[in-house]
C-alpha positions in Angstrom: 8.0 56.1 39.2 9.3 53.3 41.2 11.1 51.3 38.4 12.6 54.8 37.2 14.7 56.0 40.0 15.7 52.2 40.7 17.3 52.1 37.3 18.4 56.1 37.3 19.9 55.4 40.9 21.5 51.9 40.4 24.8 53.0 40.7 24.4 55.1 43.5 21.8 53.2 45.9 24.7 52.2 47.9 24.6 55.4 49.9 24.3 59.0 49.4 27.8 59.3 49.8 30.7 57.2 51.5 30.4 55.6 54.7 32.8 57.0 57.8 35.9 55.9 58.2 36.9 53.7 61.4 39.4 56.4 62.5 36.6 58.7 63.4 37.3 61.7 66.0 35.5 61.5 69.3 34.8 65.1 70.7 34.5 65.7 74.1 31.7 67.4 75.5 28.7 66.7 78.1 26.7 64.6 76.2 28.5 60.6 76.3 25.7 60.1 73.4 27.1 62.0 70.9 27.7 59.6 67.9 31.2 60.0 66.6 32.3 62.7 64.1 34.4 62.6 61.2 36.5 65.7 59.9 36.2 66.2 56.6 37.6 69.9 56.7 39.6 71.7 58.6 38.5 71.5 62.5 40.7 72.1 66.0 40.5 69.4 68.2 43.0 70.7 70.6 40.3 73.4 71.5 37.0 70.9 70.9 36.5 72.8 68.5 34.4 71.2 65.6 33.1 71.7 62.4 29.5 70.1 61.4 30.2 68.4 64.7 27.7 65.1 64.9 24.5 66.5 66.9 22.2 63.3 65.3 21.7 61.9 68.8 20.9 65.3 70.5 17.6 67.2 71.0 17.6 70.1 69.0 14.6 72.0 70.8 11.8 70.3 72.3 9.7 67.4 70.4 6.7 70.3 70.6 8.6 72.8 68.9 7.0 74.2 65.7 10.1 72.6 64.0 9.4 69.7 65.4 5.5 68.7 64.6 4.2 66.0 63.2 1.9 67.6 60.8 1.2 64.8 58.4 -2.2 64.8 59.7 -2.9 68.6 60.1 -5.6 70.3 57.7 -4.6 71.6 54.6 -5.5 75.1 54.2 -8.1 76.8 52.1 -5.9 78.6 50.2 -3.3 75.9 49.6 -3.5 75.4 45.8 -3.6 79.5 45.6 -0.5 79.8 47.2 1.1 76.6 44.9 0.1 78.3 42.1 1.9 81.4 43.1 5.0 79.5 43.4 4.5 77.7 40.4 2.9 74.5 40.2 6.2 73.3 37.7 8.7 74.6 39.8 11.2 72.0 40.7 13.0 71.5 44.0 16.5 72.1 44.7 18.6 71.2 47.2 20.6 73.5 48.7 23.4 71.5 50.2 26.6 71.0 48.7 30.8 70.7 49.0 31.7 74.0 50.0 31.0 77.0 48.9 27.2 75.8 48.7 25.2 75.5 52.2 25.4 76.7 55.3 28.1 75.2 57.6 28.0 75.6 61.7 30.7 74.7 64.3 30.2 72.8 67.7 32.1 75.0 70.7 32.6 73.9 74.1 31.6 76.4 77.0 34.7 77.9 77.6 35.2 79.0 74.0 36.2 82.8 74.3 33.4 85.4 73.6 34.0 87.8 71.1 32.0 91.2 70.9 30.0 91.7 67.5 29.2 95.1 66.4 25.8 94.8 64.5 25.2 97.0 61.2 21.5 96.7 60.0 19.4 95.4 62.6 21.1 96.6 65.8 17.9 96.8 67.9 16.8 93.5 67.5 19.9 91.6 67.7 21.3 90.1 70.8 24.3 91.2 72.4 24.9 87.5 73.8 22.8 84.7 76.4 21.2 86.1 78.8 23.0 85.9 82.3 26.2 85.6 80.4 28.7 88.6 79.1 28.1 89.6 75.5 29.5 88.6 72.9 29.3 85.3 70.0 31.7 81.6 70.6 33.6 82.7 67.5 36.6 80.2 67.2 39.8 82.3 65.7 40.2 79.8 63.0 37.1 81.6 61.7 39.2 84.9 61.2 42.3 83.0 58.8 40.4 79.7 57.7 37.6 79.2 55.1 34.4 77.1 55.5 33.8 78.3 59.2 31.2 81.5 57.4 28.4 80.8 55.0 30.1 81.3 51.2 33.3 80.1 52.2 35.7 82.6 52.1 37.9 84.1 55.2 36.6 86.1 57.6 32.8 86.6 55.2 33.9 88.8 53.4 31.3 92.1 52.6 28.3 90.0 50.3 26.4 86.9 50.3 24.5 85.7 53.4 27.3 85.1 55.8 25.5 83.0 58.3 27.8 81.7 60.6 25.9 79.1 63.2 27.6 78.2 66.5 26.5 75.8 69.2 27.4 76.1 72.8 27.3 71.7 73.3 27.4 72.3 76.8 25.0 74.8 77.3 22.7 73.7 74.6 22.6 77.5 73.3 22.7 78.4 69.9 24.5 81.5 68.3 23.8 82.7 64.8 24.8 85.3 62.9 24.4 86.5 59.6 26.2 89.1 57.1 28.9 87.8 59.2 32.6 89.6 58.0 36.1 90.2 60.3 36.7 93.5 59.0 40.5 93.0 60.2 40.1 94.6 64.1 36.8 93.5 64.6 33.7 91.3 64.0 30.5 92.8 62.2 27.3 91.3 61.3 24.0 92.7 60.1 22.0 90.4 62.7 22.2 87.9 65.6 20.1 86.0 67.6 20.7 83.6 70.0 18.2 80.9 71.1 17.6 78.0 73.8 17.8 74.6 72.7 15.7 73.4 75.3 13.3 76.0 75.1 10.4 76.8 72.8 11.7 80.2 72.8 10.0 82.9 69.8 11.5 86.2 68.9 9.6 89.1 70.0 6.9 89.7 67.5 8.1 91.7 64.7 11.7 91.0 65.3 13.7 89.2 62.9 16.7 86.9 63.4 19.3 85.7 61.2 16.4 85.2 58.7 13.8 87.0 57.4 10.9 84.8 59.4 12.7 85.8 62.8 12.8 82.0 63.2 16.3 79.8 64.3 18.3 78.8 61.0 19.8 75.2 62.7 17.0 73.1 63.2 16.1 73.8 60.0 18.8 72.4 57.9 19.4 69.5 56.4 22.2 67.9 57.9 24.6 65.3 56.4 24.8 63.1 60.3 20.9 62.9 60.5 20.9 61.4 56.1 23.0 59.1 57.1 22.1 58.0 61.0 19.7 55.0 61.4 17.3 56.5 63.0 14.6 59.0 60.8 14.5 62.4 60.8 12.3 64.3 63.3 12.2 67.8 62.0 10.6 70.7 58.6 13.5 71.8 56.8 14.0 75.3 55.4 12.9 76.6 52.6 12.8 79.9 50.5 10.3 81.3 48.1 11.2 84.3 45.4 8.8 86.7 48.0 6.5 86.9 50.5 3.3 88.0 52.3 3.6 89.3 55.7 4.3 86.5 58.1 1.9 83.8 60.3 3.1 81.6 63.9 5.9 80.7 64.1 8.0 83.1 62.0 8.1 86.8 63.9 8.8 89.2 61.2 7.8 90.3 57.8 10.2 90.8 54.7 7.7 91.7 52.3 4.1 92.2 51.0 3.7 90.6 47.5 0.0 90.1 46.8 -0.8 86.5 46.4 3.0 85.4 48.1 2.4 82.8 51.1 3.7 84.6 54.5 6.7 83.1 56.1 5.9 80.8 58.3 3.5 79.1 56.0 4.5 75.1 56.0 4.6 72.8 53.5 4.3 69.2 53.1 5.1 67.1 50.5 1.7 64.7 49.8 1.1 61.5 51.3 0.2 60.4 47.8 3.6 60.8 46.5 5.5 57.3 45.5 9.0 58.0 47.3 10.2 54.3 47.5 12.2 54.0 44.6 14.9 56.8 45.7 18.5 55.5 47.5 17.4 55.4 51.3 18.8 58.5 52.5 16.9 60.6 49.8 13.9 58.9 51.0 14.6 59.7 54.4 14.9 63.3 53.9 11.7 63.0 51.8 10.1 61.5 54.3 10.6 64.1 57.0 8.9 66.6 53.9 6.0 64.2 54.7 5.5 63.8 58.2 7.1 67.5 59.1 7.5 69.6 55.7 9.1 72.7 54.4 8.7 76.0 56.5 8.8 79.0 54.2 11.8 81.0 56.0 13.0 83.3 53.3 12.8 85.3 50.8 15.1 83.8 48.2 14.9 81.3 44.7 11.6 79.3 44.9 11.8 76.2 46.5 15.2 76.0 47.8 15.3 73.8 50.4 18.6 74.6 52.7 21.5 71.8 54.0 24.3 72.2 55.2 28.0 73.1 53.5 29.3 69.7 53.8 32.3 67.9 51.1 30.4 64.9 51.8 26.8 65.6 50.1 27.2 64.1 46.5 25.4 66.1 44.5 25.4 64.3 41.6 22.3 62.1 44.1 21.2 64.9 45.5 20.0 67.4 42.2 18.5 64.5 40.1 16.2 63.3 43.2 14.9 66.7 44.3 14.7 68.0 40.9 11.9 65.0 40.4 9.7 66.8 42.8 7.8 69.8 41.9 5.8 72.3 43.9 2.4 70.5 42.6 3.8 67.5 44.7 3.4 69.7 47.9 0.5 71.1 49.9 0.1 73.7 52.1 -1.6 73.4 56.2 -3.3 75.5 57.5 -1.8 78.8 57.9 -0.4 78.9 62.0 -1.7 74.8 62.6 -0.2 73.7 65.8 0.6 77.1 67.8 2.4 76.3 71.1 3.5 78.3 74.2 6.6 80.1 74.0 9.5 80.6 76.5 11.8 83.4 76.6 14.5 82.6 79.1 17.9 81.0 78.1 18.7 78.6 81.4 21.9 76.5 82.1 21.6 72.3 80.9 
């Protein structure tokens, strides 16, 4: 295994892709340990406004937050190979991180970013208006209603299919905004859901509520993000990833999409075995296999089987990227024990 990827890789081991340029953009903000950020696409600095803004130095939700538990040494659960086999013990893996229109982007807003209202078509009830304490409405930057890139899929203002998350964090307040089915209709912004959640805070969706997916869980700290592959320093978090259904739902997702017989629930985690030979991949591949070990793969939608979700960035280089995940299959994984590691929950959103 080794000797393959060294010679399939050669050419490539440099780096996943090229390193940042010297001429890098420092965005202002309250945090003076935010590593610089590069543009890559269109961003408005005149308003701090950034997209894929650098956040590899920052917290994202506390270091006891189900996204971010060590579970290399948590029990694997009794029905782990059932639920492999459900999946498919061949099926490969496949990242879902690309140039644009592949991925989900988000955009770093300051606190004084405008609020716009969202009107909310299929999940009205269990979508937040805004942050607590604060008037309603999302940090939508305008850009988002003329410029692509800013909306899951690429296109201007969502248009009416695909996902359509659009993810926006508050850097000041430490809040994130999320959307999803996110479209400007032309006089005003619609999505299907939103949810907003604490960055400092352990905080859960009411139980049976869903968020901008179908687990009800936060789609940020789930990605895998192009500053933390290339950052020194190893990644600390379970990335998200889909199967082609599901079985109700365990801690910590909130809400159930479906009820296939034999599906894992969302919320079930998995972790990619401590037996698997990962040191001949280029380094950043290994660090983002790595975190599959020590953190894994939290099933978070329904969607194609093993799709593991990154961000919409012109900088991934797929040409690394599809050979190196497709290498791993869903026999390489293992599933914990169904709701391993349950912590208390917080529901308020407070100032940072």
């Amino acid at each position: 295994m080794r000797q393959y990827f060294a010679a399939a890789f050669a050419a490539l081991a440099i780096g996943l892709l090229p390193a940042c340029s010297d001429d890098s953009v420092q965005p202002t903000g309250s945090s003076s340990q935010r590593s610089p950020f590069v543009p890559i696409i269109p961003t408005s600095p005149a308003t701090n406004i950034y997209l894929l803004e650098n956040f590899s130095a920052q917290q994202v939700l506390p270091s006891s937050n189900w996204w971010n538990q060590d579970i290399s040494k948590a029990p694997v659960d009794l029905k782990s190979s059932t639920y492999i086999s459900w999946i498919g013990t061949g099926r490969e893996l496949h990242p879902d991180m690309a140039p644009p229109p592949y991925g989900i982007p988000y955009v770093g807003v300051p606190s004084t970013q405008a609020l716009s209202p969202v009107t909310f078509t299929s999940y009205p009830s269990e979508s937040d208006k805004g942050a607590p304490g604060m008037a309603p409405g999302y940090p939508i930057p305008e850009e988002a209603k003329t410029q692509p890139n800013y909306i899951e899929n690429a296109v201007v203002g969502g248009n009416t299919s695909g996902d359509r998350h659009m993810l926006l964090v508050d850097r000041d307040r430490w809040i994130l905004y999320e959307l999803y089915g996110t479209h400007w209709t032309g006089s005003r912004w619609e999505a299907l859901s939103g949810a907003v959640f604490d960055l400092k805070s352990n905080y859960r969706r009411p139980e049976g509520w869903t968020s901008t997916d179908a687990a009800g869980l936060a789609v940020f700290p789930g990605l895998v993000r192009y500053d933390e592959a290339v950052d020194t320093a190893p990644i600390t978090h379970a990335f998200r990833v889909a199967t082609r259904s599901s079985n109700g739902h365990v801690w910590p997702a909130s809400h159930t999409a479906a009820n296939t017989s034999g599906a894992p629930p969302l919320g079930t985690r998995l972790r990619l075995k401590a037996s698997k030979d990962i040191s001949g991949y280029p380094s950043q591949v290994r660090k983002i296999f790595q975190a599959m070990k020590t953190y894994g793969l939290i099933i978070a939608d329904n969607g194609s089987d093993m799709y593991v979700t990154g961000t919409m960035d012109s900088r991934w280089d797929n040409s690394v990227l599809n050979p190196a995940f497709h290498s791993l299959h869903t026999s390489d994984f293992e599933v914990i024990q169904l709701g391993w590691g349950k912590v208390t929950t917080t529901g308020v959103l407070t100032s940072r």
